[in-house]
C-alpha positions as CSV (number, residue, x, y, z in Angstrom):
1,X,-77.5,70.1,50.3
2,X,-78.7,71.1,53.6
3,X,-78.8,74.7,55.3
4,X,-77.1,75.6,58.5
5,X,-78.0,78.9,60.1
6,X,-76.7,79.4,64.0
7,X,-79.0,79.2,66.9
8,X,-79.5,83.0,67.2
9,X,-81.2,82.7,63.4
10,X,-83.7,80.4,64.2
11,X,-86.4,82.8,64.9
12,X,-86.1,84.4,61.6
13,X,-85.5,81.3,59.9
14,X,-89.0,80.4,61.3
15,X,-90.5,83.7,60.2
16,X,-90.4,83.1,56.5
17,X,-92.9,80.6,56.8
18,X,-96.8,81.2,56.0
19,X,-98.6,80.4,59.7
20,X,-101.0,79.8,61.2
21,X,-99.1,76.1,59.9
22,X,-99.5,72.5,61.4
23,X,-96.4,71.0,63.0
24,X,-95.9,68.5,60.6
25,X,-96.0,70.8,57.9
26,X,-93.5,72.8,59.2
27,X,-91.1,70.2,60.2
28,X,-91.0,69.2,56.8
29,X,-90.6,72.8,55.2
30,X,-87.5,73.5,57.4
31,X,-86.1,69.5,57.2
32,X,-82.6,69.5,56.1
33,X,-81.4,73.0,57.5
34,X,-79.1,72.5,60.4
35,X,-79.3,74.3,63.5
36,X,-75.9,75.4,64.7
37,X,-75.1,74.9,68.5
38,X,-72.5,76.0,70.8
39,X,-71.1,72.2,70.6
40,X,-73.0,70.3,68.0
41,X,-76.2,70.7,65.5
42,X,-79.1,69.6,65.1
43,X,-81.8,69.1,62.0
44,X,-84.6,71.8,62.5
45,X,-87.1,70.0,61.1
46,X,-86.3,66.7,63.4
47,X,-86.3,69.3,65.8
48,X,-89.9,70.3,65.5
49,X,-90.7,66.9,65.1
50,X,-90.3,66.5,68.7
51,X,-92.4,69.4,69.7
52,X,-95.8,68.8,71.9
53,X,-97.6,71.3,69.9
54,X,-99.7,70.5,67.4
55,X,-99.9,74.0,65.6
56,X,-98.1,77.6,65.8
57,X,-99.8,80.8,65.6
58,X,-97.0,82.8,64.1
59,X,-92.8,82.4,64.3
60,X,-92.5,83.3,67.7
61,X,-94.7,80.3,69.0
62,X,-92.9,78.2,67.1
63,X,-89.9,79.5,68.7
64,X,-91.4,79.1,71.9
65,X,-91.8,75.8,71.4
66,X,-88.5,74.5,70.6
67,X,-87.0,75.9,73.3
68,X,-88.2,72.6,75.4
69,X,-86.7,70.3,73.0
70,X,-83.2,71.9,72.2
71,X,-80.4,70.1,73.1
72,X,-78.3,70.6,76.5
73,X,-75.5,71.8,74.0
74,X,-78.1,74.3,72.3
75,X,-76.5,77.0,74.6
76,X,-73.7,78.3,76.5
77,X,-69.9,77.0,76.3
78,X,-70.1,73.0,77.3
79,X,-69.6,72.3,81.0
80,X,-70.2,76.3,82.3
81,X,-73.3,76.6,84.5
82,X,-75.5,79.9,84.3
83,X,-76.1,79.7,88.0
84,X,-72.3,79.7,89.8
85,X,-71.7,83.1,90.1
């Protein structure tokens, strides 16, 4: 059974792990909890996977991270822009 937390959770999700931590060790800790998007998911584990970085200082490096490899649908409503005003 996996986990599914919503996007605003992720940080704190990421916090209850022991760091400094490896990449790979911390894709697999989180593996199987889904991240929940405005229009979709995605596994947070697969998710780190992807990240450039091969180790995290603490939870908010981490987070740092993933914000290059989240998903267009990872934020907002689909279709709106942030920039028409």
């Amino acid at each position: 059974m996996s986990d599914e937390i919503n996007r605003s959770r992720l940080e704190s999700t990421l916090a209850d792990r022991a760091y400094p931590a490896d990449r790979g060790a911390l894709a697999d800790s989180v593996a199987g909890t889904m991240v929940l998007f405005a229009d979709g998911d995605a596994d947070l584990g697969d998710l780190l996977a992807e990240v450039d970085q091969a180790r995290f200082e603490g939870a908010a490096d981490a987070h740092a991270a993933l914000q290059n490899v989240l998903p267009i649908e990872a934020l907002g409503e689909p279709g709106q822009s942030d920039g028409d005003a």
